[in-house]
Structures are given as structure tokens and as C-alpha cells.
N, C-alpha and C positions, 0 to 999 in steps of 0.2 A: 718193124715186125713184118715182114715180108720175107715169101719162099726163099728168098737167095740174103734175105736178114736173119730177124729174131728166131723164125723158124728153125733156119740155116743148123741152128746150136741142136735141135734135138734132130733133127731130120741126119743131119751126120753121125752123131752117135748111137743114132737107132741103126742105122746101115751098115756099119759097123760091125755091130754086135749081130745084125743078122749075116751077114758074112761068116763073120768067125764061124758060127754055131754050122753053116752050109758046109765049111771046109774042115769042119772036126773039132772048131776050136769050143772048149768048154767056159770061154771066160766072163760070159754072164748067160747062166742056161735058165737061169729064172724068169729071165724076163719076158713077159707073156705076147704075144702079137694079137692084132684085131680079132683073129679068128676066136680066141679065148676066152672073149669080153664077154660082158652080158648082152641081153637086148631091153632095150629102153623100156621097153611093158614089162617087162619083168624085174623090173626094180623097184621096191616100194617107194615112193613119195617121201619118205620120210630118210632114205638115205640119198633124196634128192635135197635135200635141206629144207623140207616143209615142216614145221614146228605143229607137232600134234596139241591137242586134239583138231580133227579137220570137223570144218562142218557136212553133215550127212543129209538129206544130197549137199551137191555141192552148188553154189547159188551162181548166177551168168554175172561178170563184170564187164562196166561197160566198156572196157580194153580190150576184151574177151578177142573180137574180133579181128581189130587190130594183130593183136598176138599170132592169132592163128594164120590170118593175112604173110606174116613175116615169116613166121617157121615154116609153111608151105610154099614158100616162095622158092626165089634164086638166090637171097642173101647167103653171105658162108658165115657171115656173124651176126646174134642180134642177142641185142644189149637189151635186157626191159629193168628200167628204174623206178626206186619209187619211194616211202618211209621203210623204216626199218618195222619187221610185224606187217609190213601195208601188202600181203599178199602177191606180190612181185614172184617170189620163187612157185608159190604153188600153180600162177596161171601161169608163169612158163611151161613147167610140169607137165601140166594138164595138156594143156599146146601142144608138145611133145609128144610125151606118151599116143595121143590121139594120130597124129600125122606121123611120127619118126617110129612110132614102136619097135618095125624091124629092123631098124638101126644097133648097133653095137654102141656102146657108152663106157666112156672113161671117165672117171670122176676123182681129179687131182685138186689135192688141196689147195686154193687159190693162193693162200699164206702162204704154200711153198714156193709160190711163184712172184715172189712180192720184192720187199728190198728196193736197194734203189737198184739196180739191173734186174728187170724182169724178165724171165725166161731164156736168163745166161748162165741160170749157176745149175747145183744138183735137182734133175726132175724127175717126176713119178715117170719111172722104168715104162708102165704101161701106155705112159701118153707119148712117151719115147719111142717106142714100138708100133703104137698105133697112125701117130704120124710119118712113120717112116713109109709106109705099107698097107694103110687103111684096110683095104681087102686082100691081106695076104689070107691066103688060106679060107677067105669067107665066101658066102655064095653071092657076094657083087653089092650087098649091102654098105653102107655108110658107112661113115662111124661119126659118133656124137660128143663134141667135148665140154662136158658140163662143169662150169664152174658159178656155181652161188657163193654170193654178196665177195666182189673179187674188189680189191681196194685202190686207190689210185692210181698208184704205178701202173697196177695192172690194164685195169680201165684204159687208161692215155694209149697205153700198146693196144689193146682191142680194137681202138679209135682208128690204127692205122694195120689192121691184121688182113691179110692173105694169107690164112691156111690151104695146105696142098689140097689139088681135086679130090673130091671126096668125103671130106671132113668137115662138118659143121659145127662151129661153135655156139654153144647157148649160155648165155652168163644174165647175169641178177647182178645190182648193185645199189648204195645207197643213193638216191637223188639229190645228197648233198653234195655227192662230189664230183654232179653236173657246170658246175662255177666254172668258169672260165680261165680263172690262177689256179684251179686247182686241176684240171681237166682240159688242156690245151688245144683249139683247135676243132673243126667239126668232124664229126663221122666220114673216114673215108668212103673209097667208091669199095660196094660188096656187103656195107653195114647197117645194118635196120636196129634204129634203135626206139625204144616205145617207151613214155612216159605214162605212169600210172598217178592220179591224183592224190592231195594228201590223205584223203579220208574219201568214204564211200559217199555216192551220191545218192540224191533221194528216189531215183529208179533204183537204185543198187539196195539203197535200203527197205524197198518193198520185198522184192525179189529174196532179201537174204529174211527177212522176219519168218516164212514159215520156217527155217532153219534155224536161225538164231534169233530169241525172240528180243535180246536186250541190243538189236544192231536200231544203231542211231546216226543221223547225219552228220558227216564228217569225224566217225570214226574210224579207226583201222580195224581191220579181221585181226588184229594179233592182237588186240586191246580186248577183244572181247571174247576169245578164245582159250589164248595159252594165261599160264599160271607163272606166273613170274616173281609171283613172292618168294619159293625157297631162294634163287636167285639175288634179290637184295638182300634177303637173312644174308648171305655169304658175304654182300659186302657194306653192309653195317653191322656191326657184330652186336648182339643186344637184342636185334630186331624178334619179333615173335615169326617162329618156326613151324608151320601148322606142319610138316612133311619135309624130310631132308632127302634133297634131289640128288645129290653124291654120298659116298661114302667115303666119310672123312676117316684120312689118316692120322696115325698117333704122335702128336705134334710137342712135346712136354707139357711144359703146365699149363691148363687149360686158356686161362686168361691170357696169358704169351702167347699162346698159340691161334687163338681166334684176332690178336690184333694183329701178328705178324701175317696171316694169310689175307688176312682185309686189305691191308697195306700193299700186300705182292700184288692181289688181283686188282686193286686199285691203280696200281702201277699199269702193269701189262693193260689192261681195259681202255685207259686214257692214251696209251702208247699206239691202240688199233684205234680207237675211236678219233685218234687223230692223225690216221694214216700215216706216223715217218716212215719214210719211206728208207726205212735202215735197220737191221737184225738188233734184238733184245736180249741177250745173251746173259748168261746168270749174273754173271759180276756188275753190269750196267742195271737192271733188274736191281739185284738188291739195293746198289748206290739209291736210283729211283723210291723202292720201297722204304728206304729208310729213309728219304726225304717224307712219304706220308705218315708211317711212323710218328717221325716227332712231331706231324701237323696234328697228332691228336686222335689219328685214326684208332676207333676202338677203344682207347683209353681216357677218354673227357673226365672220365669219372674216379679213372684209377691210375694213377702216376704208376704204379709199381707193376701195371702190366703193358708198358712199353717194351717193345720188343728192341733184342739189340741184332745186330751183324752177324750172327750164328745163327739167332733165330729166323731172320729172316731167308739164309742159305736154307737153313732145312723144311722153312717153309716153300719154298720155290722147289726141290724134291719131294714133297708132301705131297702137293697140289702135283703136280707132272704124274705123280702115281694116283690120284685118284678118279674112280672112274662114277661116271652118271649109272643111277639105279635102272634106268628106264632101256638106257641105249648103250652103255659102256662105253664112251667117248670121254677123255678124258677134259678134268677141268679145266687143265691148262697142257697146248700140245708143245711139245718140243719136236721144232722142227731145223732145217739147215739149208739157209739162203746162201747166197753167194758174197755177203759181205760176214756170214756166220750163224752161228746160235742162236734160236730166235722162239722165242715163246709166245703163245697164242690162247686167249682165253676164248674159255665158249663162248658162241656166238650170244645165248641168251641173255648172259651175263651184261656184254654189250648192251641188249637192249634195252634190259633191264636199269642200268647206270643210267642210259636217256631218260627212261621213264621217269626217276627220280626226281628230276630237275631242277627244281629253286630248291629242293629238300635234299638235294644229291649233294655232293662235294665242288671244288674248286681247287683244279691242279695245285699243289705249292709252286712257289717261287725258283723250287730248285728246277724244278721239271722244267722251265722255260732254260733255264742257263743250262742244263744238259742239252736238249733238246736243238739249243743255240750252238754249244761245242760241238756235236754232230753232224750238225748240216751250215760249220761255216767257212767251209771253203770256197773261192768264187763261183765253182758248179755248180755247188748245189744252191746256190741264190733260188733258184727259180722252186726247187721242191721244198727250200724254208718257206715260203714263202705261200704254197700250197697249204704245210701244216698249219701256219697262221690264220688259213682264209676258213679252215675248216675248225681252227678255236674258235674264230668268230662267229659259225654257224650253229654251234655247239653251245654258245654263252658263254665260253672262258674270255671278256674279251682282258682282263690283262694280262693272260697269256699271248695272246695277238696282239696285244701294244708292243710287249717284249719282242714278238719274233715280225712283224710288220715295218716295215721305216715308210715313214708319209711323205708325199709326192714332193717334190720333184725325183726325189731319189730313186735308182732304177729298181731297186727293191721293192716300189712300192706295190699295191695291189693295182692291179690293170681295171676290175670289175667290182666296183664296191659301192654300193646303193651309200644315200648323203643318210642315212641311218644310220650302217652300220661304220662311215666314216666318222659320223658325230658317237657315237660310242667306243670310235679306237681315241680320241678327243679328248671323253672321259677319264676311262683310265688310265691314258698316259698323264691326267692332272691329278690323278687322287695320285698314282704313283712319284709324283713331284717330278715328270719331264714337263717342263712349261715349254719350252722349246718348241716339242714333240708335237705338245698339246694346241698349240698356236699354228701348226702348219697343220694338223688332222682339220680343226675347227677351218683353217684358210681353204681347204679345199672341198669342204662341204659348200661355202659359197662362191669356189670358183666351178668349179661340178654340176650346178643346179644352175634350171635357168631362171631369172629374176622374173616369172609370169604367175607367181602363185601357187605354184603347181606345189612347190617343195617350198612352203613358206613358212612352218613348225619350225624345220632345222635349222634354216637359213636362219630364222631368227634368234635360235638357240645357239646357233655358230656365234652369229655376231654378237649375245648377249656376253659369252667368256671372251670375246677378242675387243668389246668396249673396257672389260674391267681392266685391261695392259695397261697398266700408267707409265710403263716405257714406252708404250706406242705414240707415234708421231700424231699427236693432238689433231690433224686436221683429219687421218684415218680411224683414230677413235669416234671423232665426233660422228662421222658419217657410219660407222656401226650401230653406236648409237641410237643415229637415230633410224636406221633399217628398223629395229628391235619396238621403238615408238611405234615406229608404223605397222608393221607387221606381227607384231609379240604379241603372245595372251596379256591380258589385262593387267596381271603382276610384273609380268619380267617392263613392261613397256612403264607402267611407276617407277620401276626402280631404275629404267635408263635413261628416264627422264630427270631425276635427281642427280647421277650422275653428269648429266648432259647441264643440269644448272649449273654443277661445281664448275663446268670449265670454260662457262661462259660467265661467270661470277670471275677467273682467275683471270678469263682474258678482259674483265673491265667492261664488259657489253649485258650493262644490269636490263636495262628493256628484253636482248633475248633469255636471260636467267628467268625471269618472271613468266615470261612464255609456257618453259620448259617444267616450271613451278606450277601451275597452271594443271599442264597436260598430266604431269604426276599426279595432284589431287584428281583430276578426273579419270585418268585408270585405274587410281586404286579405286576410287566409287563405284564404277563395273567392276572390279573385281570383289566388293564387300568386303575388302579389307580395312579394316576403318583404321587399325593401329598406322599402316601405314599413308592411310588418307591424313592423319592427325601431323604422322612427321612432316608430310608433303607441306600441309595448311600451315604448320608452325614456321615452316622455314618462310612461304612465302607474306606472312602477316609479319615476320622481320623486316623479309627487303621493303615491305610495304611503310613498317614504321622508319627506316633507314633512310626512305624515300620521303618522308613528310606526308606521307598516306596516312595519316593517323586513321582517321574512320574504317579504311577496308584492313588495316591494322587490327582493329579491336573487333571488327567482324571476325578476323581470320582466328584468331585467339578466341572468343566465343565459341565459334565452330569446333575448335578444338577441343576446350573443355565439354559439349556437347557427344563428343565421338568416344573418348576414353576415361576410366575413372581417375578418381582425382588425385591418385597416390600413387599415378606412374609419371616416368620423368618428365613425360610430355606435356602434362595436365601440370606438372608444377613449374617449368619453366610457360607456357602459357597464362597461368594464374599470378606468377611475380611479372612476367610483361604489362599483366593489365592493369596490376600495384603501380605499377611505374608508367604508365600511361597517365591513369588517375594524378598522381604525383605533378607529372611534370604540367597538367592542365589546371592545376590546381595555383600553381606556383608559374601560372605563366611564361612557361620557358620551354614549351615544345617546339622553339624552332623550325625554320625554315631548310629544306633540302640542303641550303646554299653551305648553310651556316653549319650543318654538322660536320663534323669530322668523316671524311669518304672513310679513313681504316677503321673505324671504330666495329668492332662488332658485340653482336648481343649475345650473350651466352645462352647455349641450349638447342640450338640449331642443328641440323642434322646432316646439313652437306658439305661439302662431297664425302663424307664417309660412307655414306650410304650404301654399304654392301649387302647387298640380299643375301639373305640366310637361303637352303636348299630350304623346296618344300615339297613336300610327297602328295599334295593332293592336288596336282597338273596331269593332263591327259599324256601330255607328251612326255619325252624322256626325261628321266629325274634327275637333277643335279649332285653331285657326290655327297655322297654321306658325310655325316663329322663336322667340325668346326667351317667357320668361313673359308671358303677356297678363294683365291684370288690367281690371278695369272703372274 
């Protein structure tokens, strides 16, 4: 995106048309030049993209300076990032307004410039006009190109923009799509970009209290400002409605109608909020929407108001016509990119779906395999794989299992913390890629350095790459025992019972007893007693196997000590000691030499010993549902 690049595309078609218009020609006389525009002070804040209500005064942030630093500078672009609601657009604004006022301002819809070719296809006439000729006709003034919260595509071109002398760009963005896969590359020469923190700091939160009295540390300005409930009323249908932010159009029967518009705007909303960077056009739209449709959207409760393929089209017309009570901006815009037809929900809405969060939704299944047909040509590898890093960031992660492939492969992600590696891990194993799931988990500890630093994951890696019983036994073992060493007090029980099994199978009963051992003693930190009982039974076996008789009948004592007497433990325990009793009675407990090496005792617990998930670990949870295994 440079003068003699991306530019190139408006800067010749604005010249153009100001030619024609010079020599008579009438063939685009609408189209307005710099001279025409507004000036920056004279534009309210609120068709700058600052979400009312504002706070009165207005409180100093401590970016403040920063900001105004860049906009008064030499930069010709400056990017300020930050949460979505986290005041990013208004201290730009303000920045602005304050230094640029006599500026001229163009304000094109970022959306329009989005798509995977940004700033190639149809553009706002006036940013056309105003880059051609910034001060044609004006008194020597700027001109100012405002675009808020502009999506990745766009962003990555900003990254590398020289707009012509005279024209400064200001753009706002999410600070998710700072990532590195998803945002390539740093700020070229020309570019000031300013990061804003998640939430207000505690000078910020002094400064904002006489203004807002419920501002609290590390919260956003939009958290505690704008009203976002009618918002998810629109995309939970159901929800209580204290005030309807649009006016809704007449959609048939009411029930059809409220699932069918949940569904659309569920669609389109996931579609921005996961920037594909490809036009959403009615017919791709409703496919989409009628994927959430039958996920239940709006209907949990009433089969008979699932929407069908009619309802959905006419909901996608509904919505395009309806406009906000407040500001008349439609709820969803149709615009036209350069790959097509593309539909855009309010911004709020947006926010509002984040807000949500664990109560919010979980794209379907179908949205990944569209999502996948879209962007799987060998070009767009790189912008699949963007929309991937941004499910991730988002929570979808088996959306991003689906659109991610794990390393070595060149699709994989370049920048991905051993976190959020061990959660693509995850659900690539609930979704049954063990494969998948075995090279996510391999590369959380090939990733991380073995000093401690990342010892949670590492150990949680290794804990699902010990359970492979196709794995080459001497690689298992040594997972294994990482997870001993290193694992909370449960996972390191349970890979130490595994770790008897394979030392039991290779014949090496001294290190089974070890590893027996070390199991009962991390379930005892960890106060799991049922599984300190299994540890204790198994090893007061080898002990009796062994001609241990005494640390035998301790170990079974212990046992029945730990758990009551009507679980399987307490009763295989209690027939061991029958049979201890027995054989001392009748003289025939035998010498190590003399028993049978195969024989085993029934009731024993290893190597089955697959640990169930459990939800009450600090670190990441193991999948839902029945026993996972690799």
C-alpha cells in the first residue's frame, strides 16, 4: 500500500473523474473533492465511532499523551489499539479534534475496505476524491482519513501505508489482531502505533471516579458506560428487553422470526469477529445462518420455531432494512467488496457477543468447514490461518483446531504461547484427531524451555502424550516421568501408576515398586485418598507377590483405613487379608522363589489406571465426558 501501490487504485480513479468533470465530462459529478468535506471539529464524536453515552468531563488516560504525541507529529498513519469498548476510538477523537480540527475528514467505512484485497475493489467516491487532490479547492488544509475499529486485512495494509502528502491517516483497532499470524510484520517507516491497556489503571481510575462513580480497576470505559443489553436481547432471543435499540421489521410469525434474525446476526457477527477476510453475501449468509439455526439458536425450547431457507432470506432483508432508534445506522449494513456482497453487523452487537462469553455461543461445526472452503486455496494459507489465531483468541478453540494444522506443517501458527498450543491439543482430542492432538501436545514441549518457567503445560503435554500406548515405551516412560516430576500432585499419581504398569510389563518389579511408591505419596499431597487406596492396593500386591507378607498386610490395612468398606478397593483389600490369614494359618505362604512369577492377584489397578478429568485443578482442564485416551 504505497503511492505508486494500493493507493495507486484510488489515486487514479479519483484523477480521472476530476479530469472528465475539467473537460465537460458529466460521468461521475457527484463526487465530492477535499474542498466539500467537513472539518474535524465539526463532526460530533459520535459519527466518529465513540459509543455514547460519554463521560462528562471527560477523564485524562494515561495514553492520553502518547496519542497526542503521534497525532501532532510527522506520522502520516497512527494506529491506536486496544479492547473492544476500551476507549481507543474516543482518545483518538479527542487527539484529533484537539490538533487536526482544521483539517477536512473523510470517514469510509472500514468494511468497505476489507475483503481479502484491501483497497482494490469499490471505494467511498469521497476518499477517492480526497486522495486524489487533498487540497483541491481548499485553503491548504489536510485532510484526515478516519477509519474506526478497521479489521485485519486492513490493519496489515496500514502496517505498510504511504498515503500521498497531505493526508493523514487515523484508524482504531482491535488489539487482538496485534498477533503476529494474524497481523504480519511491524509498523513500517511513517507509522505510529499506540497500544492502550486492557482495562483502566489505578491513576485512571482516580481521575475517572469524579465522572464515573462505579469506574474500577481494570475495567473498560465501555463496560461501564454503554448499555449493551438491548444488543444481546437481539442475539438471544428470549433475553429480557428493558428498551428496543432498533426497529424491528415485520418478519412473519413472531417466533420464526426472532430465531431466524438470531441466527443471521449470529452468523454475520462471528464472520467479523473473526475477520475472514472474504465477502458475506446473502446466499453464503443464510447457508451460515442456517447452520446456527439447527444448532438450536432461539429454539432450545420450541422445535416448531426453527427457521427454514425462506426465513432466513427474508430475515437477512429485514435486518439490512432496519435502522437504530438512536442514530439510524442500520443493523446490518450491505456493503460491496471486491470479492462481492458483504454484510456487516453493528458494531455494538460485536461487542456485545464478546461480552457474553462462556454464556455466549460456540460457532457450529458447519462455520469451520465453510470458513475452510473459503479460504482453501494455497493463498490463502496464510489469511486461514489468521482467522484460526483470532478463534483462538476469541475462545472458539475447536474452531481453530479445525482451521490450524500443528507444526511442523507450514500452516501452522508462527506465534502461539505453549497455552494456547495446549488448548488447540485439547480439542483436536475431544474432536477425535489423536494425531493432531499428539503433535499440538509435542510441540508445547518442544516450544518451552525445560527451566520451570512453563512447567503447568509441559507437564500437561506430557501427561496426554504418556497415555499413547502406541508410543515407543522408552518415549512414554520418559513423559511419564516429566509429569512425576513436574505435575500437580494428581496428574503425577496417576503417571506414576501408569509408569508401574510398564515397568511391571518390562519385568523390572524393584522399579514398579518405586513408581508404586511415588503414586501413593502424590495422591497424599494431593488428599485424594480413593486414589492413594488404588496406589496402596496395587503396591501391598507386588509386596505380597514378593513374599513381603508384613508391608503386604500394612499396605491392605492402609487401605481399608482410606476408603469405606463397600467400594471395590476396600473389598479386594479385605479378601487379600482373608487370604493372608489363610495361607499363615495353613503354613503355606511361601517363599518369593516358590510362587508362580505369572500369577496375579485379582483387584489390582494397574496399568489401567486412566485418570478421569477433574475440574478442580488450577490449570487447564482435561476434556469433558468419558475417559479420553490418545
Amino acid at each position: 500500500m504505497t503511492a505508486t501501490g494500493r493507493w495507486r487504485a484510488h489515486l487514479d480513479g479519483a484523477r480521472w473523474s476530476t479530469t472528465s468533470r475539467r473537460r465537460g465530462h458529466t460521468d461521475d459529478p457527484a463526487a465530492p473533492d477535499a474542498a466539500g468535506l467537513p472539518r474535524l471539529h465539526d463532526v460530533d464524536l459520535a459519527d466518529l465511532g465513540v459509543h455514547p453515552p460519554l463521560p462528562s468531563p471527560a477523564f485524562e488516560r494515561d495514553a492520553d499523551h502518547r496519542i497526542e504525541a503521534a497525532v501532532g507529529g510527522d506520522a502520516a498513519v497512527v494506529i491506536v489499539v486496544g479492547p473492544r469498548l476500551g476507549g481507543s476510538t474516543h482518545a483518538l477523537a479527542r487527539a484529533a479534534r484537539l490538533l487536526l480540527g482544521d483539517h477536512r475528514v473523510v470517514r469510509p467505512d472500514p468494511a468497505a475496505l476489507a475483503g481479502s484485497a484491501p483497497l482494490t475493489g469499490p471505494a467511498d467516491p469521497a476518499l477517492v476524491a480526497a486522495l486524489a487532490d487533498p487540497a483541491d479547492g481548499a485553503d491548504g488544509a489536510g485532510v484526515v482519513v478516519w477509519l474506526d475499529a478497521v479489521g485485519p486485512a486492513l490493519l496489515a495494509a496500514l502496517h505498510r501505508a504511504r498515503p500521498p502528502e497531505g493526508v493523514r491517516v487515523l484508524a482504531t483497532a482491535d488489539a487482538a489482531l496485534l498477533d503476529p499470524d494474524i497481523t504480519p510484520g511491524e509498523a513500517g517507516p511513517g507509522v505510529t502505533l499506540v497500544r492502550l491497556p486492557d482495562g483502566l489503571s489505578p491513576t485512571e481510575v482516580t481521575r475517572a471516579r469524579p465522572t464515573v462513580a462505579t469506574a474500577a480497576l481494570g475495567a473498560r470505559v465501555g463496560d461501564l458506560l454503554v448499555d449493551r443489553a438491548p444488543a444481546r436481547a437481539m442475539l438471544v432471543p428470549g433475553a429480557d428487553e428493558p428498551g428496543r435499540m432498533w426497529r424491528p421489521a415485520r418478519l412473519g410469525d413472531a417466533r420464526t422470526g426472532a430465531s431466524a434474525r438470531a441466527a443471521v446476526l449470529r452468523a454475520a457477527v462471528d464472520w467479523e469477529r473473526l475477520g475472514v477476510p472474504h465477502a458475506l453475501p446473502t446466499p453464503l449468509l443464510a447457508r451460515l445462518a442456517l447452520a446456527y439455526a439447527r444448532d438450536g439458536v432461539g429454539s432450545e425450547d420450541d422445535p416448531d420455531a426453527l427457521p427454514g431457507v425462506d426465513d432466513l432470506g427474508r430475515a437477512v432483508e429485514a435486518l439490512v432494512a432496519e435502522r437504530s432508534r438512536r442514530s439510524g445506522a442500520p443493523v446490518l449494513r450491505r456493503l460491496r467488496l471486491a470479492d462481492g456482497v458483504h454484510h456487516v453487523p453493528a458494531g455494538l452487537l460485536t461487542a456485545a457477543a464478546d461480552d457474553l462469553g462462556v454464556d455466549g455461543w460456540t460457532p457450529p461445526a458447519r462455520f469451520g468447514e465453510i470458513v475452510g472452503d473459503v479460504l482453501d486455496a494455497p493463498e490463502a494459507r496464510g489469511r486461514r490461518r489468521s482467522v484460526g489465531r483470532l478463534a483462538l483468541a476469541r475462545g472458539f478453540d475447536d474452531l481453530a483446531a479445525v482451521l490450524l494444522r500443528p507444526p511442523p506443517d507450514r500452516a501452522a501458527p508462527r506465534s502461539t504461547a505453549s497455552a494456547e498450543l495446549y488448548r488447540l491439543g485439547i480439542a483436536s482430542l475431544q474432536a477425535g484427531r489423536a494425531a493432531e492432538a499428539r503433535r499440538w501436545f509435542a510441540a508445547v514441549l518442544e516450544g518451552t524451555p525445560d527451566d520451570g518457567s512453563a512447567r503447568a503445560f509441559r507437564a500437561r503435554a506430557a501427561f496426554w502424550l504418556g497415555l499413547d500406548r502406541d508410543a515407543d515405551p522408552a518415549q512414554r516412560r520418559q513423559h511419564l516421568e516429566l509429569v512425576v516430576r513436574d505435575g500437580p500432585p494428581r496428574d503425577a499419581s496417576d503417571a506414576a501408576l501408569l509408569l508401574a504398569g510398564l515397568e511391571r510389563d518390562a519385568g523390572r518389579f524393584d522399579a514398579q515398586r518405586g513408581c508404586l511408591r511415588a503414586a501413593v505419596s502424590s495422591a497424599r499431597r494431593a488428599g485424594d485418598s480413593t486414589r492413594e487406596a488404588e496406589a496402596s492396593l496395587d503396591l501391598a500386591h507386588l509386596d505380597r507377590n514378593s513374599g513381603r507378607t508384613d508391608e503386604a498386610r500394612t499396605g491392605y490395612t492402609r487401605v481399608l483405613e482410606l476408603v469405606d468398606a463397600d467400594t471395590p478397593t476396600a473389598t479386594a483389600a479385605s479378601r487379600a487379608v482373608v487370604e493372608l490369614d489363610a495361607d499363615e494359618n495353613d503354613g503355606d505362604a511361601g517363599t518369593p522363589d516358590e510362587r508362580d512369577p505369572d500369577r496375579e492377584i485379582p483387584g489390582g489397578f494397574v496399568p489401567e489406571a486412566v485418570p478421569e478429568q477433574r475440574q478442580d485443578e488450577a490449570e487447564p482442564s482435561r476434556p469433558d465426558g468419558p475417559r479420553a485416551s490418545l
